[in-house]
C-alpha positions in Angstrom: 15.7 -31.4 35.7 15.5 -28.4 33.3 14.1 -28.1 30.7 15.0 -26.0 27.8 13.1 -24.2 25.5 14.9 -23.7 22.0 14.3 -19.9 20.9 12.1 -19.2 18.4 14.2 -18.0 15.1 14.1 -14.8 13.9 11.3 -13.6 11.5 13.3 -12.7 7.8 12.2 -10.5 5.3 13.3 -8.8 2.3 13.5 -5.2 2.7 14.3 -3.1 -0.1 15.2 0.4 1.4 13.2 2.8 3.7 12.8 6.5 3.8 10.9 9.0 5.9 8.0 10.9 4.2 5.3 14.2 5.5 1.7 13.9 4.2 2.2 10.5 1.6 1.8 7.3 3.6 -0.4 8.1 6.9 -0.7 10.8 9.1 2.2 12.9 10.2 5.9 11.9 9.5 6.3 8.0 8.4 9.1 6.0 8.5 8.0 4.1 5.4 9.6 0.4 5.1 9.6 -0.8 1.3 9.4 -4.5 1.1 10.7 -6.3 -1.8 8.5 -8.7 -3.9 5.2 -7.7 -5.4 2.7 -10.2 -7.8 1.2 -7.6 -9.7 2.7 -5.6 -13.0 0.8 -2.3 -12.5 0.8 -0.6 -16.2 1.8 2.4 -14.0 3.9 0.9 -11.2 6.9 4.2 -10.6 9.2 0.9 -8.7 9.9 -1.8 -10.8 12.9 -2.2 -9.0 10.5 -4.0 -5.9 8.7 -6.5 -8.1 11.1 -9.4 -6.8 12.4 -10.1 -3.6 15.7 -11.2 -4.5 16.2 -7.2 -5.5 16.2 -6.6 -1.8 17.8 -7.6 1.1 17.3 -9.9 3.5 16.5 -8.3 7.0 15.0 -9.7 10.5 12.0 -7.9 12.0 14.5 -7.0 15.3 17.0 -5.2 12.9 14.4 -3.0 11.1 12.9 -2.2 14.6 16.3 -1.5 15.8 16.4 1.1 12.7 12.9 2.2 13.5 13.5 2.7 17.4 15.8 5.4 16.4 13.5 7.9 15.1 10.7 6.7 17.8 10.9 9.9 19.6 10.8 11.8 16.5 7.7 9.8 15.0 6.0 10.4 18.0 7.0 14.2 18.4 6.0 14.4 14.7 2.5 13.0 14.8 3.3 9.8 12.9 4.2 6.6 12.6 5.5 3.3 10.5 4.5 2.4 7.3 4.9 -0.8 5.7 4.8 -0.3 1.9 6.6 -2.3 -0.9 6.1 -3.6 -3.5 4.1 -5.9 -1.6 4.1 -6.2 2.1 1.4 -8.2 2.1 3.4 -11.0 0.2 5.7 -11.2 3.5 2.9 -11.0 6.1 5.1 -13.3 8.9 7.8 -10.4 8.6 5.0 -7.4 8.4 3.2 -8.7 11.3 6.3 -8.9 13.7 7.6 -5.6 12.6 3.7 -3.8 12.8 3.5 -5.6 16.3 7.0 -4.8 17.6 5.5 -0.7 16.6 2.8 -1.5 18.3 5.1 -2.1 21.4 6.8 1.4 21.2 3.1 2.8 21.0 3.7 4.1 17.7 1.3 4.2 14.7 0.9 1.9 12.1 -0.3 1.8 8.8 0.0 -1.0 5.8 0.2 0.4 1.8 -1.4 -2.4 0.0 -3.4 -3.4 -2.9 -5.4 -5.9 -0.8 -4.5 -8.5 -3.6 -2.9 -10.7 -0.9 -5.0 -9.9 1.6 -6.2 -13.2 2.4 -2.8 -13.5 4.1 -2.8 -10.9 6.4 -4.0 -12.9 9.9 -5.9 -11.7 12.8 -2.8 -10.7 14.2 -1.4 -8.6 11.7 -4.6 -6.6 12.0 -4.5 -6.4 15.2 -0.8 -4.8 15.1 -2.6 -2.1 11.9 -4.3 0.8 13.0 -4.7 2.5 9.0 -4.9 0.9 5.7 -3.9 2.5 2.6 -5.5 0.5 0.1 -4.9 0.5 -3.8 -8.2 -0.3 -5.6 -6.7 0.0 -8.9 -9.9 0.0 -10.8 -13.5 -0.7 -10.4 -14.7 -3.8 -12.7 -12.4 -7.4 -12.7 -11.9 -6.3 -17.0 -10.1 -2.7 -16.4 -8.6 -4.6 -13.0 -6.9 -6.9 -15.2 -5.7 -4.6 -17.8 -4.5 -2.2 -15.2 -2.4 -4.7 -13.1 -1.7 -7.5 -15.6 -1.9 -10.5 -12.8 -4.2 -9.7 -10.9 -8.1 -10.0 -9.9 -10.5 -7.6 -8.1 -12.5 -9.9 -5.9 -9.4 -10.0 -3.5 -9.3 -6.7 -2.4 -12.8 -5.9 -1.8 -13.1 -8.9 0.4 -9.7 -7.5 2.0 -11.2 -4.2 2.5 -14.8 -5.6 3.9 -12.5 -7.7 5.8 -10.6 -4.6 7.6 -13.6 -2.6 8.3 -15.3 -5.3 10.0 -12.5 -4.6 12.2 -13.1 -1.2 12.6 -9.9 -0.1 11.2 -9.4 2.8 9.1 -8.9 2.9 5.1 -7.8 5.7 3.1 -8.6 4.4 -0.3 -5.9 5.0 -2.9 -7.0 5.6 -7.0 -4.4 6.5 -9.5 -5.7 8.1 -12.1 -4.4 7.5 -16.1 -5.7 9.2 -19.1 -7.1 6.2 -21.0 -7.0 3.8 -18.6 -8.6 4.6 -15.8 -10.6 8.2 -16.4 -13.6 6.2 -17.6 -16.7 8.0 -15.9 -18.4 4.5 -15.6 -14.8 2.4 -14.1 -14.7 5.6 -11.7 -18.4 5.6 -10.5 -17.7 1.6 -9.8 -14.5 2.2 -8.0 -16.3 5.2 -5.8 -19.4 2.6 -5.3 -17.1 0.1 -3.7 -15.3 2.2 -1.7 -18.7 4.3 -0.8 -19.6 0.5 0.7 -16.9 0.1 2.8 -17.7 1.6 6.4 -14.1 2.8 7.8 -13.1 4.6 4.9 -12.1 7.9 5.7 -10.7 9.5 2.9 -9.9 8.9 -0.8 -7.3 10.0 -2.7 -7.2 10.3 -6.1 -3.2 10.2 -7.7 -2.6 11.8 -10.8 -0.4 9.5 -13.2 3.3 10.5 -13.5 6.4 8.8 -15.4 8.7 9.9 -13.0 9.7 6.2 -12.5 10.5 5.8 -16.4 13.9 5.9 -15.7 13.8 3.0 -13.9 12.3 0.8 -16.8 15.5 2.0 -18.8 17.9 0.7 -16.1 16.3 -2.6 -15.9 16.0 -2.8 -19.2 12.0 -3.3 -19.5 9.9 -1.3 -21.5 8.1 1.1 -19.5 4.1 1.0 -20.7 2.7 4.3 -20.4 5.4 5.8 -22.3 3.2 8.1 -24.3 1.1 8.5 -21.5 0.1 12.3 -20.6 -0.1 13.1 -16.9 -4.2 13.7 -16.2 -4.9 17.3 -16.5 -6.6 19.5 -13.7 -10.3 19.4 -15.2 -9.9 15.4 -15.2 -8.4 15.6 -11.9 -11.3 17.6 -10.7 -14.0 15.7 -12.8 -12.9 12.7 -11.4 -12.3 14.1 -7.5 -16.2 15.4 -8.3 -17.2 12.0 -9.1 -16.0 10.6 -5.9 -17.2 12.8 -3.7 -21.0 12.4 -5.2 -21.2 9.1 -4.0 -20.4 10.7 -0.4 -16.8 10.4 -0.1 -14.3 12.9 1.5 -11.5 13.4 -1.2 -7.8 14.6 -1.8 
């Protein structure tokens, strides 16, 4: 007598859109997947149209790799990879892991855009599947962490990021940089200090502040909260860039 197996049921997500980037999100050309859903409220955040999942649309990990599989050749030709961004992806990990892993399969590279927030969720397997991490340490001391994002608590992503490098996987450290909220010399030093700790990290890349998502607060009718925010000047950038870089750190 036979037996039969019941197939497992496809892994869902909410995707929100995708795009293909040079030189933003990993090495070579990306195709970058933006998840929908995200639990921090970043004073600076350019997508507020990711914060909830129900803004995008439901997707299974086969049909985004179907999308993906069409630009393998390209990817590969290209030097790149696949990026999971969001919002969040970490607050989908189920759906990021089968979609990392079914890269994997097409020998393609992979890299996860996170704040490390969630990262407690990401499980041995999802790691496994992630050969980069782009990791957002939005600030440097749990006070100016709290301010920045809102929600949200330090802790999390350090233990993340010691996490990842105990698996020897690479992290490009992310710092976005906003006149008067995070140019103080001190918050800087302690944001270069923890990523100066963290083994695997290859590069860091300091991101001026822009307000070219403004127009998205207007749509959705929230008020966007760095509205008389300046972008960070080039001495700051470079003051800050110097900062990094005294602690031992290669920086963009």
């Amino acid at each position: 007598m036979t037996t039969l197996t019941a197939a497992a049921p496809p892994v869902t997500g909410s995707l929100h859109s995708f795009d293909i980037s040079t030189g933003v999100d990993g090495p070579g050309t990306r195709f970058v997947a933006f998840l929908a859903g995200c639990p921090l409220r970043c004073q600076y955040c350019h997508s507020p149209d990711t914060w909830y999942r129900r803004n995008g649309r439901p997707t299974t990990a086969d049909e985004l790799l179907t999308e993906i599989r069409r630009y393998e050749r390209f990817l590969k030709v290209a030097g790149g990879g696949v990026t999971i961004s969001g919002g969040e992806p970490l607050q989908q990990p189920g759906f990021t892991r089968e979609v990392l892993r079914g890269c994997k399969k097409m020998r393609l590279h992979t890299a996860v855009d996170t704040s490390g927030f969630l990262g407690d969720q990401a499980d041995d397997a999802l790691l496994e599947a992630t050969d980069l991490v782009l990791l957002d340490i939005k600030a440097g001391d749990p006070a100016t962490y709290r301010r920045v994002t809102r929600t949200g608590r330090l802790e999390p992503t350090v233990r993340f990021a010691h996490r990842v490098a105990d698996r020897g996987i690479a992290i490009w450290v992310r710092f976005v940089l906003v006149p008067g909220l995070t140019d103080d010399p001190a918050g800087v030093d302690a944001v270069a200090s923890i990523a100066a700790a963290i083994p695997t990290v290859a590069r860091v890349e300091v991101l001026p502040f822009h307000r070219l998502g403004a127009p998205k607060y207007a749509v959705l009718g929230i008020p966007f909260p760095l509205t008389g925010t300046p972008a960070p000047d080039a001495a700051l950038v470079e003051r800050v860039r110097t900062q990094f870089r005294g602690h031992g750190l290669t920086v963009y």
